[in-house]
N, C-alpha and C positions, 0 to 999 in steps of 0.2 A: 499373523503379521509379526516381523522379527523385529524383536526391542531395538528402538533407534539410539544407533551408534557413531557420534560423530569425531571419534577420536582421529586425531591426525590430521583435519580438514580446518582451515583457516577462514575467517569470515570477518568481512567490513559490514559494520551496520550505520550508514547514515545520521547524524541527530536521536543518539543513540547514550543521550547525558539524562533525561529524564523520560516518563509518560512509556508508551507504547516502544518506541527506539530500547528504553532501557532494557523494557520486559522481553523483546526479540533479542537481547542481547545473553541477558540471563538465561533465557532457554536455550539458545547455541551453545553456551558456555558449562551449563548442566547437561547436557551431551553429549558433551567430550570435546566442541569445539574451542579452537584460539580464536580470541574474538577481539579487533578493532573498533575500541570505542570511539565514536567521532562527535563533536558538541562544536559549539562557537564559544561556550563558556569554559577556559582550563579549570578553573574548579572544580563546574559540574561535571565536567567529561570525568578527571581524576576521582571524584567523589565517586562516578560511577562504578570506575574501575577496582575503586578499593571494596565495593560491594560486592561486585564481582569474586574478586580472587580472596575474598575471607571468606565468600560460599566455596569454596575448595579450584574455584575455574582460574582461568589462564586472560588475561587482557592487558593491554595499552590502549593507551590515550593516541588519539592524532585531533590536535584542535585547526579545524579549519572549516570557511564556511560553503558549504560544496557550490555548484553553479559553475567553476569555471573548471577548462585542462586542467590547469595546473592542479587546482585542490583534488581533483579524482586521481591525479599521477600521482599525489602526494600520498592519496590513502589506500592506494594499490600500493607502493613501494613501501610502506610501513610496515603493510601485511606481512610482504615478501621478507623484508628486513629483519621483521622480528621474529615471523614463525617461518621461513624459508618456502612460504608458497602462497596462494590464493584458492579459494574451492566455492568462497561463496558470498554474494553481496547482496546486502538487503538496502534500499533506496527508501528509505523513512522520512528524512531530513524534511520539515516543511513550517512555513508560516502560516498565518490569514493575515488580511488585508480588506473584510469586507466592507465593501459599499454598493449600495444599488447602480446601474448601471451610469445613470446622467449624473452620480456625485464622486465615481469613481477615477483617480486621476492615474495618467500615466504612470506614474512612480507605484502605486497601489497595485496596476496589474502587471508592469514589470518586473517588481520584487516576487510576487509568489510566484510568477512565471518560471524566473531565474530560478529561483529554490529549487518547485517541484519538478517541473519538467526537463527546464534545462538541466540542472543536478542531475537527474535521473538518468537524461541522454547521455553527459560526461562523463559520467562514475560507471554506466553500464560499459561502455564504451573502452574507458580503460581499462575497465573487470577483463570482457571477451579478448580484449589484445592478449592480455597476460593466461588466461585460459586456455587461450588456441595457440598460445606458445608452448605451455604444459601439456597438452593432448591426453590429456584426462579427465576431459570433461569438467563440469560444475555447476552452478545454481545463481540464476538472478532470481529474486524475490521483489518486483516493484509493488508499494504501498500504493492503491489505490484508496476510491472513498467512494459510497453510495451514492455525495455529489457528481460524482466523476459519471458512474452510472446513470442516473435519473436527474441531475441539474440541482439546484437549491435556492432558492432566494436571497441578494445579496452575494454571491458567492462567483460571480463570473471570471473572476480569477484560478479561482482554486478547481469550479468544475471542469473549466476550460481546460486548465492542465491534469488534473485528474483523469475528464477522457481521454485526452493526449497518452497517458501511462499507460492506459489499457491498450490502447492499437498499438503502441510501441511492444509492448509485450507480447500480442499476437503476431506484429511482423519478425521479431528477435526469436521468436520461438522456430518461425521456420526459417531465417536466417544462420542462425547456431545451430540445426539441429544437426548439421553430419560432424561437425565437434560435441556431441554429445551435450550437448550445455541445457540445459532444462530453461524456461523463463516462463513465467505466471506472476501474474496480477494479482495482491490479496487485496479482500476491502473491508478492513476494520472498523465494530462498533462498539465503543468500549467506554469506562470512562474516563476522562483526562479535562484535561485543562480545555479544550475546544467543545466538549460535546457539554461539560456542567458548564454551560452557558443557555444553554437551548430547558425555557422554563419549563418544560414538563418534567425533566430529566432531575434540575435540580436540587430538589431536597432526595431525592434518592440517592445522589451521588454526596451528599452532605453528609447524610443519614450513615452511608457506607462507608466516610471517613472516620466515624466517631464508631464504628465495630457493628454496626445495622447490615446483615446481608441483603442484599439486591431481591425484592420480591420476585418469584416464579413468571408472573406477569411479562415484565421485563427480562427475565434472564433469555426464557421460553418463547416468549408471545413477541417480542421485540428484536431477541438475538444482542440484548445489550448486558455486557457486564463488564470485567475487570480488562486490562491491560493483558492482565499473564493467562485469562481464557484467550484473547485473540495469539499469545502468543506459540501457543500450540503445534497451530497451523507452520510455524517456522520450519525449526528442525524438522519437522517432518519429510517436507517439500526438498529439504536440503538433505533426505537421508535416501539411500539405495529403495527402500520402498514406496521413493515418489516418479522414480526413473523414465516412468512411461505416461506422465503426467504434463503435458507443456502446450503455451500457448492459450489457458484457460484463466478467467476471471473469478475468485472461490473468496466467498465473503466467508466471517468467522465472526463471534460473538456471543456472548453466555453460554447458553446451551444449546445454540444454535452454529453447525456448518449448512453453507451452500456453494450452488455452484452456479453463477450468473451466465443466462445465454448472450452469444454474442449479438450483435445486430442482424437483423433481417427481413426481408420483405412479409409481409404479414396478409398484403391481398393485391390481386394485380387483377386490371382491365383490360382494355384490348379496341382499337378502333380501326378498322380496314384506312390505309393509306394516311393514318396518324390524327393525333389531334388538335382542336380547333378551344378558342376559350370557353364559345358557346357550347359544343359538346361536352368540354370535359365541366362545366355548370352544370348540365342536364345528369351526368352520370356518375360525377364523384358521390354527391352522399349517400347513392345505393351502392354505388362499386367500394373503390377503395377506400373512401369516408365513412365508411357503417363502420369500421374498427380503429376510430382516431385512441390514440393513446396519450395516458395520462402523464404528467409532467411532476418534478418534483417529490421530493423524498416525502414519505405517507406519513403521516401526522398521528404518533403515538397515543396507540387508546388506552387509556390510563382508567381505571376502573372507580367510578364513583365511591364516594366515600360511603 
């Protein structure tokens, strides 16, 4: 495998001021790439940057909150502005909003809607314009989530567009693919501000802030660790050695990579001249009912004390 080398190659990373955003940004930018920091906060975006470019990399700030045209034109034309081209966009940017489904209000699932999915479509959107105007190819990176994959409790905003990201990904991959343009789904487990929420996880992630490494259990057994392990998987996907890679869902997390199938039929039956409610009662739970599958993100086995 030839050391990834991402000099000369420009990259926007969505919500990219703190958490998981930042760490995709520090690995583009130890790389060799020019990386566009994006936040809602000019502080934190600028704070990032400065962190940034005292590890020796290359960045600016664009403070804007994605969701609409405008703000993807805005952090596509930064790129262009500041390092003279575009090569690669990671679509990070996101909030929550959970509430179970009967206390969830409009405003609740239109905001993370807007964020993640919408974001994702407009920022993608005006990535590929500027791409297939260069004709040199490039790299979407859309941030998915294991909600996205398997659903979550509370979470019908964020799953909902989460899956949305992955079939976007799948149909953009064979959309862009005679522009050479790569597009993959990653789905990060790490930990941050959204996941030390979830009680099993938290005094580990406590423990990890005060200089406690992440138990093997976890890293290994769970695929849960840092920010800058998921971030790995970036650069890579965005370096010449991921070229023949797209269209694919690829979780990342401790010491753990994989690579999620997409959807598909699992058992099929069959009825001369179609079916009736009373036959398909009689034959689902031996037909396609014998392989009903399981719902929600698996509930971390945490090893007795």
């Amino acid at each position: 495998m030839p050391s990834i080398d991402l000099t000369g190659q420009a990259a926007v990373v969505t919500g990219s001021g703190r958490g998981l955003g930042l760490a995709y940004a520090h690995a583009l930018a130890a790389h060799g790439a020019s990386v566009v920091v994006n936040d809602v906060d000019e502080a934190v975006a600028e704070a990032a940057v400065k962190s940034i470019t005292e590890a020796g990399g290359n960045a600016v700030a664009e403070v804007v909150p994605v969701g609409t045209r405008e703000a993807a034109d805005r952090l596509v034309a930064r790129s262009v502005e500041a390092f003279g081209r575009l090569d690669v966009l990671v679509t990070n940017a996101g909030i929550l909003r959970d509430k179970v489904l009967w206390k969830m209000t409009d405003d609740d699932f239109d905001a993370v809607v807007t964020t993640h999915l919408r974001g994702t479509f407009t920022c993608a959107r005006a990535a590929a314009v500027r791409l297939r105007e260069q004709g040199e190819g490039g790299t979407l990176i859309l941030v998915g989530s294991p909600a996205g994959q398997r659903g979550n409790f509370g979470q019908t905003n964020y799953a909902a567009a989460k899956a949305g990201i992955a079939a976007m990904a799948r149909t953009w991959s064979m959309e862009l693919s005679r522009a050479q343009i790569t597009v993959n789904a990653i789905v990060p487990v790490a930990a941050t501000a959204m996941t030390e929420t979830i009680p099993a996880f938290a005094p580990y992630v406590e423990a990890m802030r005060g200089g406690t490494p992440l138990p093997g259990f976890l890293r290994r057994g769970e695929g849960f660790g840092t920010p800058e392990d998921c971030a790995a998987l970036v650069p890579f996907l965005a370096s010449g050695a991921a070229r023949g890679i797209t269209g694919q869902a690829i979780g990342i997390g401790g010491d753990k990579v994989a690579l999620w199938s997409h959807p598909q039929e699992i058992r099929a039956a069959y009825a001369d001249g179609g079916w009736t409610p009373d036959t398909l009662a009689d034959a689902f739970p031996t037909a396609v009912g014998a392989e009903l599958q399981t719902v929600g993100i698996p509930a971390p086995r945490i090893p007795e004390a």
